[in-house]
Backbone as a ProteinNet text record, in pm:
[ID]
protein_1_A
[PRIMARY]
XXXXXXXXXXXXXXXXXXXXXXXXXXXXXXXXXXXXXXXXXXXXXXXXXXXXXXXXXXXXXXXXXXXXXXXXXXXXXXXXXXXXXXXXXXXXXXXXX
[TERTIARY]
701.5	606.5	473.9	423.9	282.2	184.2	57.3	-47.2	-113.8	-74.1	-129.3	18.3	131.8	256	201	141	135.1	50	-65.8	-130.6	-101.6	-0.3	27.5	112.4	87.2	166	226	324.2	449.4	346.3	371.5	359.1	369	248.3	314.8	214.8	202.7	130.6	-56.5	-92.5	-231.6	-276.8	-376.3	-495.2	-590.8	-679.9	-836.9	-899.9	-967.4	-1117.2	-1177.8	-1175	-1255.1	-1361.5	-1374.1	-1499.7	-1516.9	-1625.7	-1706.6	-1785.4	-1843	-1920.6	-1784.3	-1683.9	-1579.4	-1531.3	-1616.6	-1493.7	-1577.1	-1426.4	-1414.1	-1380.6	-1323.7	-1250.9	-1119.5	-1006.8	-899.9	-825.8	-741.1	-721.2	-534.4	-454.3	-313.7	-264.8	-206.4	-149.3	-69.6	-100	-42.1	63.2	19.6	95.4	51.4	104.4	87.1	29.5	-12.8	-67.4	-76.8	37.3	32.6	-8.3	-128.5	-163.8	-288.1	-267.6	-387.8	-361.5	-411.2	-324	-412.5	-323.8	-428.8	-411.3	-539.4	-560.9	-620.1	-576.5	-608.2	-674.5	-753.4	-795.3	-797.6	-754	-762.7	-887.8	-979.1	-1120.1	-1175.3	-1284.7	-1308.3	-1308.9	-1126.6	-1029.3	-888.9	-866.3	-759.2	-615.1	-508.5	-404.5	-379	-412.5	-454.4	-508.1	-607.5	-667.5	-736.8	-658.8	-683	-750.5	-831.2	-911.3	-837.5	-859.8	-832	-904.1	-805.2	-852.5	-761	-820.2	-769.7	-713.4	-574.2	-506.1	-588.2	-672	-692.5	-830.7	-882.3	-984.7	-966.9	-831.6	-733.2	-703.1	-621.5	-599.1	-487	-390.4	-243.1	-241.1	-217.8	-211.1	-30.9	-0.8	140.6	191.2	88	99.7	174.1	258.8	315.8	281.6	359.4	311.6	446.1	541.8	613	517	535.4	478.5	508.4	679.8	650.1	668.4	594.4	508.2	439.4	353.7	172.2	134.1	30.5	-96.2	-187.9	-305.3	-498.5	-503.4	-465.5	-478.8	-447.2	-294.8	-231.2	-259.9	-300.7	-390.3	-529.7	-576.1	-720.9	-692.6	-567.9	-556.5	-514.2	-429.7	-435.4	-505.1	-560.8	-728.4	-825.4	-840.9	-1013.1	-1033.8	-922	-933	-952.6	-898.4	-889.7	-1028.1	-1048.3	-1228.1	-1325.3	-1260.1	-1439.4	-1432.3	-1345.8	-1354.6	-1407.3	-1396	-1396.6	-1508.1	-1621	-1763.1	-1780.3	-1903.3	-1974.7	-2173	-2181.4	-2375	-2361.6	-2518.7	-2564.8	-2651.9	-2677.9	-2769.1	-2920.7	-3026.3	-3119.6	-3177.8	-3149.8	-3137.8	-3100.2	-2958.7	-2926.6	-3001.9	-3001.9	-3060.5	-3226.9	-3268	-3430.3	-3400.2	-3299.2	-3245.9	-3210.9
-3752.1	-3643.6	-3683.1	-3592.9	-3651.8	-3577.5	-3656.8	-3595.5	-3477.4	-3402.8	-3231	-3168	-3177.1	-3201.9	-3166.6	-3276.7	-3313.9	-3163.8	-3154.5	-3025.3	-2910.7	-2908	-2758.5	-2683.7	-2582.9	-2544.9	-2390.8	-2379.7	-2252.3	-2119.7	-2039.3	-1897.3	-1897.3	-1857.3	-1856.6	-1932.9	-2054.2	-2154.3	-2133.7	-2152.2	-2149.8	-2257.8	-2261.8	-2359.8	-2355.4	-2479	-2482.4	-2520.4	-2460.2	-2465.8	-2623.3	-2689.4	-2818.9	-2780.3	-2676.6	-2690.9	-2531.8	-2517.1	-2384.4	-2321.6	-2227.3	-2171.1	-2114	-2114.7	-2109.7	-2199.5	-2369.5	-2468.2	-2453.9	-2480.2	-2487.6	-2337.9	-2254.6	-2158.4	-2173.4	-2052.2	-2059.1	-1946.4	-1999.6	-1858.2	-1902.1	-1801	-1791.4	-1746.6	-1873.2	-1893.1	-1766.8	-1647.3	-1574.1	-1536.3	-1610.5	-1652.6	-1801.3	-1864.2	-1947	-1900.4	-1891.1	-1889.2	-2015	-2045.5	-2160.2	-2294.5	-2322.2	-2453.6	-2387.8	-2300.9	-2247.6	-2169.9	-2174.5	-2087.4	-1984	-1881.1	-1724.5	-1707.7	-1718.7	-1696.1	-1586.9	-1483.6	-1401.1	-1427.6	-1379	-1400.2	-1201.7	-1165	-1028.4	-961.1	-1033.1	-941.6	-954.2	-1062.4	-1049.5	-1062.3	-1112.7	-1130	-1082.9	-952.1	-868.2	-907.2	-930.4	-939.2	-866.7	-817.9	-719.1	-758.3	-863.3	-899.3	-1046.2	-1138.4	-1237.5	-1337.7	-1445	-1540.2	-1659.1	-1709.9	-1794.7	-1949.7	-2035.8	-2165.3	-2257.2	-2383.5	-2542.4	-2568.9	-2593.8	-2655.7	-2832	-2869.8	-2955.7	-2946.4	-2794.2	-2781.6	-2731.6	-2735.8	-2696.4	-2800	-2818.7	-2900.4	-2761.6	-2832.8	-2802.6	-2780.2	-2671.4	-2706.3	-2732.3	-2709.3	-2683.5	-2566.3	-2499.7	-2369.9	-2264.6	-2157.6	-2032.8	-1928.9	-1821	-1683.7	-1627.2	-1524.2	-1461.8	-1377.2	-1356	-1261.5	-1141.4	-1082.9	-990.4	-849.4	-754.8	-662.8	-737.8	-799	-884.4	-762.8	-748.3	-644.6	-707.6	-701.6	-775.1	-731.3	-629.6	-631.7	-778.9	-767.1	-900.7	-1035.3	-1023.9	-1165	-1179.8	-1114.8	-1133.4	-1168.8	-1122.3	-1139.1	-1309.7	-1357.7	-1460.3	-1572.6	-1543.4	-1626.3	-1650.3	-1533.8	-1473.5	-1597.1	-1628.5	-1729.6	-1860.2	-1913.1	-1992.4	-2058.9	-1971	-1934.8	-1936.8	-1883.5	-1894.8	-2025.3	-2120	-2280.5	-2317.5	-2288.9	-2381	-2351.7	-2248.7	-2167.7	-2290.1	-2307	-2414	-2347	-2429.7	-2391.4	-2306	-2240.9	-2125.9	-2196.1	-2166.4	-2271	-2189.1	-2250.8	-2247.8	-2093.2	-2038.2	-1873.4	-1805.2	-1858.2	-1707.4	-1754.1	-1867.1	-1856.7	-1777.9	-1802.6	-1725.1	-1566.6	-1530.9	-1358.1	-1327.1
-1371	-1390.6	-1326	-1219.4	-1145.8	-1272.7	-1210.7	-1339.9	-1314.1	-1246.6	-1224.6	-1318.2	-1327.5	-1400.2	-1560.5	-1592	-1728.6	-1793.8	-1757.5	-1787	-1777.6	-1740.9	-1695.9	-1861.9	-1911.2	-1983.6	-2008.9	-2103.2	-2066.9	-2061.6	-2027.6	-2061.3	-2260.3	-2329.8	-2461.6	-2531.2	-2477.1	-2537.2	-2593.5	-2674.2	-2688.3	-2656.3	-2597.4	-2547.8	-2614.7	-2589.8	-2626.8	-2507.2	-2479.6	-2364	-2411.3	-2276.1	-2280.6	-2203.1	-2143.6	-2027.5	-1979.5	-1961.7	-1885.6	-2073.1	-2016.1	-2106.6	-2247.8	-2228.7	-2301.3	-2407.5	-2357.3	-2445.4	-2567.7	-2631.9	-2759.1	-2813	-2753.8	-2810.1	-2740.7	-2808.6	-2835.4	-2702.5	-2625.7	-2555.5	-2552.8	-2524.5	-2504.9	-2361.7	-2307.4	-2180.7	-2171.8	-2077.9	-1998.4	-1925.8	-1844.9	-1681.6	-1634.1	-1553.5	-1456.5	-1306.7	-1260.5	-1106.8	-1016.2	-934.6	-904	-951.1	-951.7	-1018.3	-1153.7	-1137.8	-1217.9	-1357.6	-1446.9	-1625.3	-1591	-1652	-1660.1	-1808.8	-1852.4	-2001.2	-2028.7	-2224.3	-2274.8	-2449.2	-2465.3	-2593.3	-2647.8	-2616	-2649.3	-2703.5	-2666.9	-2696.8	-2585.8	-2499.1	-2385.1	-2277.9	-2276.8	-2182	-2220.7	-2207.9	-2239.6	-2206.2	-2227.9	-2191.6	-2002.7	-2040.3	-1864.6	-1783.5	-1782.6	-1735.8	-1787.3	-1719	-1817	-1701.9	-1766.4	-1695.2	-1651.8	-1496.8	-1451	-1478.2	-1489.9	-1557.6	-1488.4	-1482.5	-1402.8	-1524.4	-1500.4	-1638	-1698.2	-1602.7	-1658.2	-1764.8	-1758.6	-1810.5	-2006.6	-2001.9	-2155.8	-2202.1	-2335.1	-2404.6	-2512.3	-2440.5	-2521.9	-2668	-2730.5	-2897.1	-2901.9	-3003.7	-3043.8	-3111.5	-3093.3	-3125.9	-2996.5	-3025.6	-2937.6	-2982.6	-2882.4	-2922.1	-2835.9	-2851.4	-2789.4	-2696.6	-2600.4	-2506.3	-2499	-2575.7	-2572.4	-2659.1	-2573.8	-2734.3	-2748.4	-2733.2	-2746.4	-2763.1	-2794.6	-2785.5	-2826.3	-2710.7	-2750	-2921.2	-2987.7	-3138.2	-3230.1	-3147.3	-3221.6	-3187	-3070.4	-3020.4	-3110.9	-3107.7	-3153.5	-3300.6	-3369.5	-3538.6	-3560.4	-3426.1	-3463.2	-3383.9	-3272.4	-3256.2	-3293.9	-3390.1	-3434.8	-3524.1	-3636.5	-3735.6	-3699	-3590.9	-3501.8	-3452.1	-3408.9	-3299.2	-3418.4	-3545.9	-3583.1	-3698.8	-3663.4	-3755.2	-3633	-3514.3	-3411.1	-3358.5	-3466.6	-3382.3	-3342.2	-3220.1	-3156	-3168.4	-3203.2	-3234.2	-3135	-3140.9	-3017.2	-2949.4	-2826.9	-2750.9	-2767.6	-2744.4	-2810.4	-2744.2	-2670	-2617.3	-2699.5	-2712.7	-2822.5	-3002.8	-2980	-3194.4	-3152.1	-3071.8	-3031	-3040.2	-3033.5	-3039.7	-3175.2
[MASK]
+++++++++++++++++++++++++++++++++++++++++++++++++++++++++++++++++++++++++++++++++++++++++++++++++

């Protein structure tokens, strides 16, 4: 197994964001795009339209999700819980709002 190999994970799988204005929330592997995961969190990345990410920028849970019949409803019911143990402070912009 080479180490671009190791990161990569199924269609199904939930991730956690290590990096971009994202880490530390919860999103569910999509699709694959060549070397790249297309992730959905069903609120502001819709199943429809889901965000492109460097698998090395995730961190694998052991958690799944059947893909299909998904609906952003049913994503969000079981991220939301997820995402908000895992809030991360606000940076000093948004607590000033």
């Amino acid at each position: 197994m080479t180490p671009m190999q190791r990161n990569i994970c199924e269609p199904g799988t939930i991730v956690l964001a290590k990096a971009g204005r994202e880490a530390g929330m919860y999103f569910l592997v999509t699709a694959l795009d060549g070397a790249e995961l297309l992730l959905a969190d069903g609120n502001r990345r819709k199943i429809e339209n889901p965000k492109r990410k460097n698998p090395a920028h995730v961190q694998a849970t052991k958690q799944t999700l059947s893909l299909e019949g998904l609906t952003d409803k049913a994503l969000r019911a079981v991220l939301n819980p997820m995402n908000e143990k895992a809030k991360r402070p606000l940076s000093k912009q948004n607590q000033i709002r």
